[in-house]
C-alpha positions in Angstrom: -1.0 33.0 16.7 -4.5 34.5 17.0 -7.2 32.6 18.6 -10.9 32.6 17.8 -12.7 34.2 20.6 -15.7 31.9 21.9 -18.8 32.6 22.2 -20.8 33.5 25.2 -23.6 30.7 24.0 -21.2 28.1 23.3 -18.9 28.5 26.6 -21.5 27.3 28.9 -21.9 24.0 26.8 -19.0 23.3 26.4 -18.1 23.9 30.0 -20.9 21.6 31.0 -20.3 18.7 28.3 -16.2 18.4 29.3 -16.8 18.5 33.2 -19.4 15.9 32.7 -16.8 13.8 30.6 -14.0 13.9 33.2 -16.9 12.9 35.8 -17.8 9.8 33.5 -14.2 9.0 33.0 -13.7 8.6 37.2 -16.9 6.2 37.7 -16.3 2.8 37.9 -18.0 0.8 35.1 -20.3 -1.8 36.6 -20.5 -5.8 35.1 -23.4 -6.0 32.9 -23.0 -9.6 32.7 -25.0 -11.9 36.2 -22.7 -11.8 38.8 -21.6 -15.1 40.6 -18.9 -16.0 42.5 -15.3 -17.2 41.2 -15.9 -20.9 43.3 -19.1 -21.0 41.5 -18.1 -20.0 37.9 -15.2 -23.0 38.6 -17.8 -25.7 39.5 -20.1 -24.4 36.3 -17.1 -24.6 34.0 -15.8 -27.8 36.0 -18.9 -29.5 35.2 -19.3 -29.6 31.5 -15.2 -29.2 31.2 -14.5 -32.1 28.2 -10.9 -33.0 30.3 -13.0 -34.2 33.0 -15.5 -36.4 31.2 -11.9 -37.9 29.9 -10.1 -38.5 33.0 -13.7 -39.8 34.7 -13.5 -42.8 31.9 -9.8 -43.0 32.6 -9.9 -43.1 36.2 -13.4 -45.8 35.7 -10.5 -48.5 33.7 -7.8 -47.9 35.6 -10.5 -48.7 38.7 -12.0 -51.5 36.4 -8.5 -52.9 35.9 -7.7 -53.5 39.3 -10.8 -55.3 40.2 -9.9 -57.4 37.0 -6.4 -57.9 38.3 -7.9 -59.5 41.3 -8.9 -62.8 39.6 -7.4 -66.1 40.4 -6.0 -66.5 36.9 -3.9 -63.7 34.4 -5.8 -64.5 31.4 -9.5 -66.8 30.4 -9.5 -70.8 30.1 -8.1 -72.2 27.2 -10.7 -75.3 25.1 -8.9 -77.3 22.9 -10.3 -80.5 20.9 -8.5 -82.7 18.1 -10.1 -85.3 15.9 -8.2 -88.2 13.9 -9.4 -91.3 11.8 -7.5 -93.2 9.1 -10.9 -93.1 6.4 -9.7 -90.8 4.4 -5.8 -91.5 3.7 -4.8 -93.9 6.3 -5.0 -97.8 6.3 -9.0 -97.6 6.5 -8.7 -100.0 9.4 -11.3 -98.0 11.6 -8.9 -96.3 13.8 -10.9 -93.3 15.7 -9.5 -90.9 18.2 -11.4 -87.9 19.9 -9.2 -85.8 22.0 -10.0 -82.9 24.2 -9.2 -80.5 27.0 -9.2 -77.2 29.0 -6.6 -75.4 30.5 -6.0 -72.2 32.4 -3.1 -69.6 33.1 -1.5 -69.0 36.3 0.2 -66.4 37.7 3.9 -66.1 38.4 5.0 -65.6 42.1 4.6 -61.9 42.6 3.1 -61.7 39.2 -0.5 -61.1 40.4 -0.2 -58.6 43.4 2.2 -56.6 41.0 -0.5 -56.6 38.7 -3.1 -55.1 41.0 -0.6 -52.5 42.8 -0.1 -51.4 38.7 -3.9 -50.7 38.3 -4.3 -48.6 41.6 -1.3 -46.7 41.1 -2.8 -45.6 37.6 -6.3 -45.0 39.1 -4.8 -42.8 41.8 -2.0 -41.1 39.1 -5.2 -40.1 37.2 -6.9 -38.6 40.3 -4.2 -36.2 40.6 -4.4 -35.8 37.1 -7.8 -34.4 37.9 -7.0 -32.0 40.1 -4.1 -30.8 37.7 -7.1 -30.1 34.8 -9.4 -28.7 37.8 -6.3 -26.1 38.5 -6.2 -25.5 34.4 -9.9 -25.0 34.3 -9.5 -22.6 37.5 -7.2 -20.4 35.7 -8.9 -20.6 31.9 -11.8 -18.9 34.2 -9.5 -16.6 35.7 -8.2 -15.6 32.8 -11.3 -15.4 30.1 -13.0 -13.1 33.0 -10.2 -10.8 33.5 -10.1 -10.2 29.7 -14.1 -9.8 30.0 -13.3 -7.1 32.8 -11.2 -5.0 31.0 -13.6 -5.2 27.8 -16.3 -3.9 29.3 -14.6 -1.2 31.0 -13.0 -0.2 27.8 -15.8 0.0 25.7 -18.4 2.0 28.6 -15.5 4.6 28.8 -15.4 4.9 25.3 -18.9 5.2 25.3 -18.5 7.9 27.6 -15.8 9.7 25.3 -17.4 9.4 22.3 -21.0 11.1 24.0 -18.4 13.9 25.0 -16.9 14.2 21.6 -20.6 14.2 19.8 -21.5 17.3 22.1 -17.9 19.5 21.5 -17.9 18.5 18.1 -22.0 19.5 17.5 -21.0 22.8 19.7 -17.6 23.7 17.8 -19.9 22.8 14.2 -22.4 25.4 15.2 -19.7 28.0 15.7 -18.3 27.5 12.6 -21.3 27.9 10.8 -21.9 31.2 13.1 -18.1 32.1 11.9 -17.3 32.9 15.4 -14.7 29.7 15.5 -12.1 28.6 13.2 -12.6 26.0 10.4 -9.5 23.9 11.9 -11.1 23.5 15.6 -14.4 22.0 13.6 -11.6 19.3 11.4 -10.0 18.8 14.7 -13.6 17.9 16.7 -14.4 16.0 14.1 -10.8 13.8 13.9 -11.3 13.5 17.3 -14.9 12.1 17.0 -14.3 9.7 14.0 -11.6 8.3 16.6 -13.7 7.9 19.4 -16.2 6.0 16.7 -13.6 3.6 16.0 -12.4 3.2 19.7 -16.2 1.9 20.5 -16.0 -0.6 17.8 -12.6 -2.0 18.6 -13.9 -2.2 22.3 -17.3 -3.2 21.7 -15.7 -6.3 19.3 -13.2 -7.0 22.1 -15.9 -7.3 24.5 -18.3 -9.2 22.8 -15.2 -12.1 21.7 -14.7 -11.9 25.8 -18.0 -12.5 26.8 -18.5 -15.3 24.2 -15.2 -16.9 25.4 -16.2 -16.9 28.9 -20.2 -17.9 28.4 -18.2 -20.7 26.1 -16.4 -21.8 29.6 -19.3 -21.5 31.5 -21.7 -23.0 29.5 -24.0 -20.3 30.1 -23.7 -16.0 30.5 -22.4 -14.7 33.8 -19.2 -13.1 35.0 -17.3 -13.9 38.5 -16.8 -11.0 40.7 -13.1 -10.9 41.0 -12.5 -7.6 42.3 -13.0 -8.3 45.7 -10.1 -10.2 46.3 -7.4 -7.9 47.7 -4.1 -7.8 49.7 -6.1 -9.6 52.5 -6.7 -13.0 50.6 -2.8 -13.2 50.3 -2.6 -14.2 53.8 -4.6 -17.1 53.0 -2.2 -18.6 50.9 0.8 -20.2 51.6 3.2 -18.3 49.3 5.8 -17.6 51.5 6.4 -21.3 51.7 7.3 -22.4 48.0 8.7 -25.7 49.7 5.5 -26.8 50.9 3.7 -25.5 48.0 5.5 -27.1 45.1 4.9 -30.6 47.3 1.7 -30.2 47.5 1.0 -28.6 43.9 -1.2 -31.0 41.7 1.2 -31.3 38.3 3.9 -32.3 41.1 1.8 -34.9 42.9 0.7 -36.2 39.4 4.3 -36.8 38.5 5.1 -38.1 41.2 2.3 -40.6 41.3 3.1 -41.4 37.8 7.1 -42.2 38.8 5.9 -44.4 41.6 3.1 -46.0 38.8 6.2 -46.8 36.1 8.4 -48.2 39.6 5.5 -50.6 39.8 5.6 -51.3 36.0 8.9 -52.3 36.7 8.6 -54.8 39.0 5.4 -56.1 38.0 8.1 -57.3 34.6 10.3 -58.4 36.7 7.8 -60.9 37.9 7.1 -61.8 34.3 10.2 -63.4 33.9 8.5 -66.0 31.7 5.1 -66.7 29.8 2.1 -67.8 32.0 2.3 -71.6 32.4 -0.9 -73.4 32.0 -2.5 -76.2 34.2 -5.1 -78.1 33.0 -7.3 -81.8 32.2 -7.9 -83.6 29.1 -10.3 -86.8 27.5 -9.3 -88.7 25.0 -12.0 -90.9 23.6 -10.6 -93.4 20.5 -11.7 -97.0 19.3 -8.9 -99.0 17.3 -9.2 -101.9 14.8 -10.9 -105.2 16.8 -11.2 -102.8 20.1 -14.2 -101.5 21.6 -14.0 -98.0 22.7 -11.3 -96.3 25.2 -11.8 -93.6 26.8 -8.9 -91.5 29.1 -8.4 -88.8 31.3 -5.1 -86.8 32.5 -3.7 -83.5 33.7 -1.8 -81.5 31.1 0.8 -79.0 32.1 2.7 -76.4 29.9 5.8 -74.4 31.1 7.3 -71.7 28.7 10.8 -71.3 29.3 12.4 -67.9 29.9 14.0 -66.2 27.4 15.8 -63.1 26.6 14.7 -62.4 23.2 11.3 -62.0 25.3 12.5 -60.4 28.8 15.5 -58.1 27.7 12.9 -55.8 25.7 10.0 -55.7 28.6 12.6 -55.0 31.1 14.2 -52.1 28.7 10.8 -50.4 28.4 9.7 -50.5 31.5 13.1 -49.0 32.7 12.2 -46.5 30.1 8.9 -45.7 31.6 10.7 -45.3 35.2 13.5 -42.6 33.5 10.9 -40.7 31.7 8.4 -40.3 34.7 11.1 -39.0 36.7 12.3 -36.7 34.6 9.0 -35.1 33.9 8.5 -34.9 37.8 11.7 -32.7 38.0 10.4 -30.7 34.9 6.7 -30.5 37.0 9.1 -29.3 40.0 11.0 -26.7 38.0 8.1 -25.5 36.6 6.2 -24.7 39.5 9.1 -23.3 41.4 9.7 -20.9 38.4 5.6 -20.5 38.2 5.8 -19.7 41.7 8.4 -17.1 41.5 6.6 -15.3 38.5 3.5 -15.5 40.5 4.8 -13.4 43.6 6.8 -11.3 40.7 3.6 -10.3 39.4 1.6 -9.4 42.8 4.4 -7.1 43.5 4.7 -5.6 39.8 0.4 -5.3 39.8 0.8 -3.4 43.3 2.9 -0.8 41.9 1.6 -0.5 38.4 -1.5 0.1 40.0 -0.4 2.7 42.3 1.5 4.6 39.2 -1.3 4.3 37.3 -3.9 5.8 40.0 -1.3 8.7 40.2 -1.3 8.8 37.0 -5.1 9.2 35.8 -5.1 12.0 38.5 -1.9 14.2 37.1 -4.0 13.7 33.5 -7.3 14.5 34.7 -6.5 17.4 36.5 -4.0 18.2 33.6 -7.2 18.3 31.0 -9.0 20.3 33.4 -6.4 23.0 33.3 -6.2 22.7 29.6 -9.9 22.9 29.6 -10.1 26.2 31.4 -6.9 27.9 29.9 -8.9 26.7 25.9 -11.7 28.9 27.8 -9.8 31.7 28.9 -8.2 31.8 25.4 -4.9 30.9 26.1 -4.9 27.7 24.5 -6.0 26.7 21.4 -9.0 23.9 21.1 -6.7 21.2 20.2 -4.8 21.3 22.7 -7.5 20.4 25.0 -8.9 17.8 23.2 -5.1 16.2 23.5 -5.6 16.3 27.1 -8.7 14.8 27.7 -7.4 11.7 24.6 -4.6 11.4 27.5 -6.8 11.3 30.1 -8.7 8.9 29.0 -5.7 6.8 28.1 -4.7 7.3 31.5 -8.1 5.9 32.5 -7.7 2.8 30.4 -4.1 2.1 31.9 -5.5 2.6 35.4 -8.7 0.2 34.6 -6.5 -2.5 33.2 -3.8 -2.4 36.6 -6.6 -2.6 38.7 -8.2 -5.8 37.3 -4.6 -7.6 36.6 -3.9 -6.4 40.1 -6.9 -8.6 41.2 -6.1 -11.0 38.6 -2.6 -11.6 40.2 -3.9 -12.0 44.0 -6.6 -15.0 43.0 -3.6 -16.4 40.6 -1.4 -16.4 43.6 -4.0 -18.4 45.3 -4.9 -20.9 42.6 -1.1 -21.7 42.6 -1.0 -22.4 46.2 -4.0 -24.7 46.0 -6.3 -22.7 47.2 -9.3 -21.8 44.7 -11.3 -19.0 45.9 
């Protein structure tokens, strides 16, 4: 195959404009986004998370409900009153009675303490459920930034491709026009341009739904610095003990608390073993035919007896309550062990895609460079070089996206082990 001889004009340009690509490919693309930290991009999010305002209102009744359990009596004073005369169908002999009274609950032995240890083992189950949605907001941050990352890299080396492509493409156009370079090497500059166009929209759109996502979080524009969190931060954590970790793990704690919340559910019906009785005083004020008025006063007491029509089904769902609680504690339990296994799976998998990757972008780059000079020298035709520098950058894109996950899996190893950087 003959190949079009390049011009002494055009070599220098192009020589120029594809060294200077390969050198923009290699920088590292900085944040455009204000920098902050990753504990301070928590606390933002953590303030205005919606969960949180929730569990604050939860945590205020369950708080509310154990002052409220706390009272002498389970329930308010009952007021009763009852009239009678005989006027209207009776005998009409005058007879007039005006009865009244007031009574109050009272608690069955046990009942009351039960109730109180209920309410504080909810207020305390949602405390831990707190933590549980801090760890969730911890990791939506963690997450939405990484994603951020990896859009803004993408779309500046794009940038930087496409800048490259504008100047071989105007270069290869101009030696067409001069006839001193095939028609083919001008369709395949352009191809490659039009592609490079697309490439910085596809970016541009992923990085703009990125930052939106994470400003969304935040409730205002910024992007945590991530990348300094290395190898060094894994000592920090306690990941070589999943024992102690999965105790002290906040989904685990909250199920827990919730087991030991339903166990106090059960005995606080145990203690119900019957309705409240009621204890209280009553007047009775009548006059009868020939009688002057009589008035009277006495205690009035109501007992409830048990019954199992009433206990067998609050017994059956509060043993309900107990089986489901546990079982969703050893479902929190598996969970985190298997979280906790993927976590250190992924470190380990990050480290070494990394390292391929690095090796990786180097072999290309230096690969297009060859290309580069060989398409100079005339021994390889243009397209060929343009394939190498489209696998370059590829290369480039693999190798920014192992880096940030790499990163991404060291501060998610931490925010499993409880401890939010």
């Amino acid at each position: 195959m003959r190949q079009e001889r390049i011009p002494a004009w055009l070599t220098p340009r192009l020589v120029a404009a594809l060294g200077l690509f390969a050198l923009l490919l290699w920088q590292r693309v900085p944040a455009q986004a204000e920098s902050l930290t990753f504990h301070e991009a928590v606390s933002a999010a953590w303030a205005i998370d919606p969960g949180r305002s929730a569990l604050l209102v939860n945590r205020s009744s369950a708080d509310a409900r154990a002052d409220a359990a706390k009272s002498w009596f389970p329930g308010g004073p009952t007021v009763n009153g009852q009239y009678f005369d005989d006027h209207a169908l009776g005998s009409n002999e005058g007879y007039t009675t005006y009865q009244g009274g007031v009574s109050v609950p009272l608690w069955l032995p046990g009942q009351g303490s039960a109730t109180v240890r209920v309410a504080q083992a909810e207020a305390v189950t949602v405390q831990e459920r707190l933590n549980v949605e801090h760890m969730a907001v911890a990791v939506r941050i963690l997450d939405a930034t990484a994603a951020e990352l990896v859009a803004e890299r993408r779309e500046a080396i794009a940038r930087s491709l496409l800048g490259a492509m504008q100047r071989i493409e105007s270069g290869v156009r101009g030696a067409v026009h001069a006839g001193e370079a095939a028609v083919t090497d001008r369709d395949a500059a352009a191809a490659d341009l039009a592609n490079a166009r697309t490439e910085v929209e596809n970016a541009r759109e992923q990085r703009i739904t990125a930052t939106s996502l994470l400003a969304e979080l935040l409730g205002r524009p910024g992007l945590p610095d991530i990348m300094l969190y290395d190898d060094r931060f894994l000592g920090r954590t306690r990941i070589g003990t999943p024992q102690l970790v999965e105790d002290n793990d906040p989904r685990v704690r909250a199920a827990h608390r919730a087991v030991m919340a339903a166990e106090e559910g059960l005995k606080l019906a145990r203690a119900s073993f019957m309705p409240n009785p009621e204890v209280g005083i009553g007047a009775i004020h009548e006059k009868q035919y020939g009688s002057p008025w009589d008035n009277r006063v006495g205690v009035n007491v109501t007992i409830p007896l048990p019954s199992e029509a009433r206990n067998v089904p609050i017994m059956a769902d509060a043993r309900n309550k107990v089986a489901a609680a546990d079982s969703e504690e050893r479902q929190a339990r598996r969970m985190v062990r298997l979280e906790l296994a993927q976590v250190r799976a992924r470190v380990d998998a990050a480290a070494q895609a990394l390292g391929n990757a690095r090796l990786a972008a180097g072999a290309l780059n230096r690969r297009a460079n060859e290309m580069e000079r060989s398409w100079r020298l005339q021994e390889t035709p243009l397209v060929e070089a343009l394939r190498a520098r489209q696998s370059a950058y590829a290369a480039l894109l693999t190798f920014n996206q192992a880096e940030v996950a790499w990163h991404t899996a060291i501060v998610r190893a931490m925010i499993a082990t409880g401890f939010v950087p």
